[in-house]
C-alpha positions as CSV (number, residue, x, y, z in Angstrom):
1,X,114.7,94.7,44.9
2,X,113.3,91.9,42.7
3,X,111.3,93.1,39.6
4,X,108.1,91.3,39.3
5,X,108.0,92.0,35.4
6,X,111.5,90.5,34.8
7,X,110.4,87.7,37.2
8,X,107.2,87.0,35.4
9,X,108.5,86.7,31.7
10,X,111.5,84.3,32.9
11,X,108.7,82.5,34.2
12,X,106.6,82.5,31.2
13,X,109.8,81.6,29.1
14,X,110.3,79.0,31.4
15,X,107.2,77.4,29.8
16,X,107.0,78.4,26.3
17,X,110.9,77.2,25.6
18,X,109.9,73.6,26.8
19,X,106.3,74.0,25.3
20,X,108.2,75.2,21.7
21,X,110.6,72.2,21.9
22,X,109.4,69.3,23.8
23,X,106.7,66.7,22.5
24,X,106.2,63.2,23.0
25,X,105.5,61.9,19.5
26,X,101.4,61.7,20.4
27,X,99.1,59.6,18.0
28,X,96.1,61.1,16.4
29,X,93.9,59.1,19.3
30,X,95.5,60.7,22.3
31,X,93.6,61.7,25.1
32,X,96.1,63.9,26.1
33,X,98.3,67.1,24.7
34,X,101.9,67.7,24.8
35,X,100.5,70.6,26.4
36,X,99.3,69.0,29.3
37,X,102.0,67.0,29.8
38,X,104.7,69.8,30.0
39,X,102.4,71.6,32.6
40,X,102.5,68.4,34.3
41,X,106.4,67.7,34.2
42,X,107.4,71.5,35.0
43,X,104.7,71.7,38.0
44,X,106.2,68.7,39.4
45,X,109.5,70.0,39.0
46,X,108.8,73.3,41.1
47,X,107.0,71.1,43.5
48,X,109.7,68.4,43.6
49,X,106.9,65.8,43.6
50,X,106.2,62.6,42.1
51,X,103.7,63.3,38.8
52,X,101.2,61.4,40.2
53,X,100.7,63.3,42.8
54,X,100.9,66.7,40.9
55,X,98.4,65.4,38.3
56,X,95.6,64.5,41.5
57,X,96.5,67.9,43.3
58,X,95.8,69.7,39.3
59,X,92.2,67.0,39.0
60,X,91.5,69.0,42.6
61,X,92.0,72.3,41.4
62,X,89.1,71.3,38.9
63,X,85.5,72.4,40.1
64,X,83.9,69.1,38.5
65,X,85.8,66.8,39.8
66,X,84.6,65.5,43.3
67,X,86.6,62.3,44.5
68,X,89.5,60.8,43.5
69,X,91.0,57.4,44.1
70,X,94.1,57.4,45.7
71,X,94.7,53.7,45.1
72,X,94.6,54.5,41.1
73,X,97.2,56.3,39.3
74,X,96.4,59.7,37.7
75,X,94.6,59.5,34.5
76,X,97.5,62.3,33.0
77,X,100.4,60.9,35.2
78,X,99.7,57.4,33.6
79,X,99.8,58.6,29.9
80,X,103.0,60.9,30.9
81,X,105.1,57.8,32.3
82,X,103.8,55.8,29.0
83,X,105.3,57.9,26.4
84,X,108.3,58.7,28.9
85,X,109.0,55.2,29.3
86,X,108.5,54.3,25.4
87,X,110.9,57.6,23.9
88,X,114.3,56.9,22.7
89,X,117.2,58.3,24.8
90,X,118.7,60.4,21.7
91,X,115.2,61.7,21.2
92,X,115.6,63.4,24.4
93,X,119.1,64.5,23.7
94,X,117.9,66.4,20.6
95,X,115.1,67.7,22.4
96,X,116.8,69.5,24.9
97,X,120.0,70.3,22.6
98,X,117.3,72.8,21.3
99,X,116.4,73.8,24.9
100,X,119.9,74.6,25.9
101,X,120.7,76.4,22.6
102,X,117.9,78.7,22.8
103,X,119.1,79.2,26.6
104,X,122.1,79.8,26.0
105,X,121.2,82.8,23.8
106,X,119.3,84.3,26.2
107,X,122.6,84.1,28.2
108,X,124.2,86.1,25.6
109,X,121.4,88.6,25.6
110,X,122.3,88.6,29.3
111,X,126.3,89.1,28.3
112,X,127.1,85.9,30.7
113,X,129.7,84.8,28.1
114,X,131.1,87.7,26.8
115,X,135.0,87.2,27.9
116,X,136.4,83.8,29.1
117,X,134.6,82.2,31.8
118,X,136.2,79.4,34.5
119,X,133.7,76.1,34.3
120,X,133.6,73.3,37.1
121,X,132.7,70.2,35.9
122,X,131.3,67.8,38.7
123,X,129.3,64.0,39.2
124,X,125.7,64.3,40.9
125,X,124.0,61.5,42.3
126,X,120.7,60.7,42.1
127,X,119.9,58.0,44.7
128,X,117.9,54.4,43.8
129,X,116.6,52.2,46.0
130,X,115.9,49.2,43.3
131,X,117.9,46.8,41.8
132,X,121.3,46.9,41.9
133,X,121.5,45.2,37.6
134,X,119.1,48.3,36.7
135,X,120.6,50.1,33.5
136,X,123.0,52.6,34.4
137,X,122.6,52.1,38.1
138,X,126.0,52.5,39.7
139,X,127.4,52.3,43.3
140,X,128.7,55.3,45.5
141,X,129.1,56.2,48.8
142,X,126.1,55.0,51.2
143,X,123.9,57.8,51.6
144,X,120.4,57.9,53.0
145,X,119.9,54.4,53.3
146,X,121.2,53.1,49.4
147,X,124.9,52.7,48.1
148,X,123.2,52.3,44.0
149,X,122.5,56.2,42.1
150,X,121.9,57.3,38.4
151,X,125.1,58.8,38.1
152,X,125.0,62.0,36.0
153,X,128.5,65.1,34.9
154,X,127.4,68.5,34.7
155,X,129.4,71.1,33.0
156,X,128.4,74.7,34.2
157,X,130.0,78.1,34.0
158,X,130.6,79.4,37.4
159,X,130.3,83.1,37.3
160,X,128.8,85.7,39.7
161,X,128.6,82.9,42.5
162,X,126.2,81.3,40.5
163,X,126.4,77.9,37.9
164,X,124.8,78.3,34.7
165,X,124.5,74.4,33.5
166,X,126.1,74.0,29.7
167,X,125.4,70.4,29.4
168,X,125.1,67.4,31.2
169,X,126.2,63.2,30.6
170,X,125.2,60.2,32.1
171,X,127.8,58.1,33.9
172,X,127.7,55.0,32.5
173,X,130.3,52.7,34.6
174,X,132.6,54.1,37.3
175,X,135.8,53.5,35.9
176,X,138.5,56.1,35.0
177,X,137.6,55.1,31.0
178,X,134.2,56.8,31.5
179,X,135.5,59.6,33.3
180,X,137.8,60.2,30.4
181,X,135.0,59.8,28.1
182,X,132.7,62.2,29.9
183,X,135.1,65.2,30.4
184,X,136.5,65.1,26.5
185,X,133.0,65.2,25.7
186,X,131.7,67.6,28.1
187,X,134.9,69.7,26.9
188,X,134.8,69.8,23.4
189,X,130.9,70.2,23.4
190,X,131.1,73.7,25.4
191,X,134.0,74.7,23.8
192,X,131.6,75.3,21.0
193,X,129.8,77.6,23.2
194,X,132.2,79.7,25.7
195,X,135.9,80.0,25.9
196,X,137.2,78.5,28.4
197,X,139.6,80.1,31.3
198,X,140.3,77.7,33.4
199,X,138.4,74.3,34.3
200,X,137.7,73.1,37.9
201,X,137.4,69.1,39.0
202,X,136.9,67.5,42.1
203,X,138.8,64.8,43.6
204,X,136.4,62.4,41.8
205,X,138.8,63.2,38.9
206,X,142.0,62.8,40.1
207,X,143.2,59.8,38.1
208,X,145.8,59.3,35.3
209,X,143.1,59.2,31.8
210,X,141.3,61.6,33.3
211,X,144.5,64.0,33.5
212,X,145.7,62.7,30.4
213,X,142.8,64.0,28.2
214,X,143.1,67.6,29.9
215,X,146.3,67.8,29.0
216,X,145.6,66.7,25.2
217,X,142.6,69.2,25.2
218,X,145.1,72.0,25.8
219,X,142.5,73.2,28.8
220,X,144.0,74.7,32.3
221,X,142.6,72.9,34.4
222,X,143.0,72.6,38.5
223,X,142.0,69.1,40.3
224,X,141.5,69.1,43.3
225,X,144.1,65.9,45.0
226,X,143.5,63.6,47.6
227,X,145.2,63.4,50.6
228,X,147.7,60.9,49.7
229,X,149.0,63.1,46.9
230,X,152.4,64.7,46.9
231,X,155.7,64.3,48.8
232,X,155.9,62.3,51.5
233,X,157.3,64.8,54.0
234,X,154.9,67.1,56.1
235,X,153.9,70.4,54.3
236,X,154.4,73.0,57.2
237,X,153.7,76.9,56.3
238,X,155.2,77.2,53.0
239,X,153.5,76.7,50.0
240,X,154.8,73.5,48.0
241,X,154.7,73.2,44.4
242,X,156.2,70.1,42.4
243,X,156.2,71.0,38.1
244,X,157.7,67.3,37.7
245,X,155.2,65.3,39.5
246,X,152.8,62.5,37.8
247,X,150.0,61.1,38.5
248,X,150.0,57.3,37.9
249,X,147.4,54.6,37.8
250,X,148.8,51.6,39.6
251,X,146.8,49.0,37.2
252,X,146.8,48.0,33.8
253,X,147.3,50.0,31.3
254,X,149.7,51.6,34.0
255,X,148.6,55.0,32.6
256,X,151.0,57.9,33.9
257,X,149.9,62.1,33.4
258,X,152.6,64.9,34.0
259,X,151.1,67.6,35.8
260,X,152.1,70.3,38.5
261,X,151.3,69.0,41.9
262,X,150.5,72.3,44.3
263,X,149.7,72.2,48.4
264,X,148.8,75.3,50.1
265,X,148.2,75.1,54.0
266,X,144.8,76.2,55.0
267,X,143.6,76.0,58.5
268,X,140.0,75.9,57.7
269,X,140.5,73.1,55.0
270,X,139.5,69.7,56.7
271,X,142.8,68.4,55.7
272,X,144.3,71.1,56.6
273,X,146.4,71.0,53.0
274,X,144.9,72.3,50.1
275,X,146.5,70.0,47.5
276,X,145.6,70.3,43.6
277,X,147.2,69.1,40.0
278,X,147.3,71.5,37.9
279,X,149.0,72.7,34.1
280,X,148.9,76.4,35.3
281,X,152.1,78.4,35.7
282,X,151.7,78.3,39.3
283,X,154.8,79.6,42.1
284,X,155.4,79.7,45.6
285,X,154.4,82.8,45.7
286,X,151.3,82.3,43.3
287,X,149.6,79.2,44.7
288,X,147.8,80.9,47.7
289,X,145.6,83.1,44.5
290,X,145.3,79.6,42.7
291,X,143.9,77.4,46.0
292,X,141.9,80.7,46.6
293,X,139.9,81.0,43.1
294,X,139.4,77.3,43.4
295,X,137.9,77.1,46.6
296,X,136.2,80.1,46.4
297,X,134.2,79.0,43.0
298,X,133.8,75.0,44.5
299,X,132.6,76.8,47.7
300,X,129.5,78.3,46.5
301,X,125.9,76.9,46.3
302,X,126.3,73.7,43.9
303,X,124.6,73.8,40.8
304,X,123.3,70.1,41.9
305,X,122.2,71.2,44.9
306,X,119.7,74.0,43.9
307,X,119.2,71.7,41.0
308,X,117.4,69.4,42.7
309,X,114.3,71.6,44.0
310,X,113.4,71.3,40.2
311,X,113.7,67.6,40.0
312,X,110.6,65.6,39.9
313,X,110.3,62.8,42.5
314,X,110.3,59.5,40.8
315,X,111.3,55.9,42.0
316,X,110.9,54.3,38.5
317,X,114.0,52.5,37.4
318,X,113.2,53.5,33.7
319,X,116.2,55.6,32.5
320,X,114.6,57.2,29.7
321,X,112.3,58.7,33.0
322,X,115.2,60.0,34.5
323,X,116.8,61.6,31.7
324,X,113.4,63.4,30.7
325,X,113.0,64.6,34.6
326,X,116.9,65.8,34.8
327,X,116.6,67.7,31.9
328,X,113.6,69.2,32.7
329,X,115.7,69.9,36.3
330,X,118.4,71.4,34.5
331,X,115.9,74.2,32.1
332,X,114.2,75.1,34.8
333,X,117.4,75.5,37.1
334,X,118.8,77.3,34.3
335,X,115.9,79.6,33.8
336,X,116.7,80.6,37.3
337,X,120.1,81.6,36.9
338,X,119.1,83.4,34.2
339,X,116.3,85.1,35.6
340,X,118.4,86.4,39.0
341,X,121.3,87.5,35.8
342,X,118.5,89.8,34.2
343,X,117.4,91.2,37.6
344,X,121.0,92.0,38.9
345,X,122.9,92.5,35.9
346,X,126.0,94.1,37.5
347,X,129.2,92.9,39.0
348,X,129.7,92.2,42.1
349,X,126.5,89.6,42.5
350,X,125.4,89.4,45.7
351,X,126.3,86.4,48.1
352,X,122.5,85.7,48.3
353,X,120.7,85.6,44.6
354,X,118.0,88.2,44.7
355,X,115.2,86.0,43.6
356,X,115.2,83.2,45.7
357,X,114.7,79.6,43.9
358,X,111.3,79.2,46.2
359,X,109.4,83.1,45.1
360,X,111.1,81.6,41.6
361,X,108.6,78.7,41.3
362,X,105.8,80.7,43.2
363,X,105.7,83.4,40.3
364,X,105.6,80.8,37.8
365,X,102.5,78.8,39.7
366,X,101.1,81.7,39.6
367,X,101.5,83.3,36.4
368,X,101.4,80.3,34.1
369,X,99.6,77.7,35.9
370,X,97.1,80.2,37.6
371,X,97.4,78.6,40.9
372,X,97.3,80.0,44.4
């Protein structure tokens, strides 16, 4: 049973903890109040619409107001996109540094970190359908029409069957040297924060720098290996584990990374082989709990998946947009996690969290916008 009371302050937290540390550097002049625009960003986020929209449906709402011209943009979207596209990148960083700190003691309060926690650290793609020479547009897979994405890493806990977002990077090339770059920062960043039990990667990370810097950063990691990896010969029933293998990059710098190469057969994997590097102690007899613990953790609801319903829609190629709206993603996902913590405080979590991300951005409509 969900607690309206504990899902109602979340919800009001929710807003105050952007409200206390979000602004937009407004002139004397403005027309407009940080205020406002918060209200703005974080209804579009639980609606996962474009601004303008939200700022026409909240002119609507008003009893004054009777027309509005859809071929114009919103009065308050316009001024919000203005100052979004004008702020400096590390002013957002600071800005939300203060977010996430002040989150992350309410995680303490909610004793989230209190031993070592395992932490997956993963590559999200948001998709763009603009230029391809836009700043810190990449490639990836096709998907939905477009093969160009903002590329961003998120670093989250995984605890409870649920992600609780540390910190997040932008990708800024696809190459193994920003890879590198991301995880050591990602790393020592959070390291700060939580103590670290063991960190899971994706296949996206198997390469040589990338295994390189776990090893120098003294983590226990897991990475999860193609299906080229390991010995050539067929891996039947038994469990295979290699402590000698590398991992090598086949280009200059010719980069090579000792690791443990592990493959476990599992019938309901698609490759049928589930193959990871690793630096854990692992055995024969061991491996099956290793594959196990990884899957089981990278099996759950992504964090970038439920993320998402909090994103604001956008197709502006403006970075500094982006960054604003992920962040503002990533608070209010948080807040979530955070909120279903407080309501079901006790191990085991359920498979299903108890307050649903969709009742999650009702109570807050209703209780701090006023709506419905």
């Amino acid at each position: 049973m969900v607690s309206t009371l504990e899902a109602k302050q979340t919800s009001r937290a929710a807003f105050s903890l952007l409200r206390s540390h979000v602004g937009f550097q407004l002139g004397s002049s403005a027309s407009v109040t940080d205020e406002e625009l918060i209200e703005l960003l974080v209804q579009s986020g639980l609606d996962n619409e474009f601004v303008n929209t939200t700022a026409k449906r909240r002119q609507l709402d008003q009893p004054t107001v009777t027309e509005i011209d859809p071929e114009r943009p919103a009065p308050l979207a316009k001024a919000l996109l203005y100052h979004l596209r004008t702020i400096e990148l590390d002013a957002v960083d600071q800005q939300f540094d203060r977010v996430q700190q002040e989150l992350f003691e309410q995680a303490a309060v909610a004793r989230l970190f209190t031993t070592k926690v395992d932490v997956a650290i993963d590559i999200h793609d948001w998709l763009f359908y603009g230029d391809e020479d836009t700043d810190y547009v990449l490639t990836t897979k096709r998907s939905k029409g477009t093969n160009l994405a903002f590329r961003f890493a998120t670093i989250c806990v995984v605890v409870h069957g649920l992600r609780f977002c540390l910190d997040w990077r932008v990708l800024p090339a696809n190459d193994w040297r920003s890879k590198r770059q991301v995880v050591r920062s990602l790393l020592e960043t959070v390291r700060d924060q939580v103590t670290i039990s063991q960190v899971f990667l994706d296949r996206g990370f198997y390469q040589a720098g990338v295994i390189d810097i776990l090893n120098a950063l003294d983590v226990t990691y897991l990475v999860r290996a193609p299906s080229h990896a390991g010995p050539d010969d067929r891996i039947e029933d038994d469990a295979v584990v290699d402590p000698t293998y590398e991992v090598r990059q086949r280009y200059s710098p010719y980069l090579t990374a000792p690791t443990t190469f592990v493959a476990v057969p599992a019938d309901d994997d698609e490759d049928d082989v589930f193959r990871f590097v690793t630096n854990a102690e692992v055995s024969a007899e061991t491996a099956s709990a290793y594959a196990l613990a990884f899957r089981r953790r990278w099996g759950i609801e992504t964090s970038y998946r439920k993320l998402t319903e909090f994103l604001p829609k956008t197709s502006s190629p403006t970075f500094s947009v982006r960054l604003f709206y992920f962040s503002v993603a990533s608070t209010l996902y948080n807040l979530w996690v955070l909120a279903n913590l407080f309501i079901h405080p006790s191990a085991p979590f359920p498979e299903r969290p108890p307050l649903p991300t969709a009742i999650f951005r009702k109570v807050i409509e209703i209780d701090v916008f006023d709506y419905g």
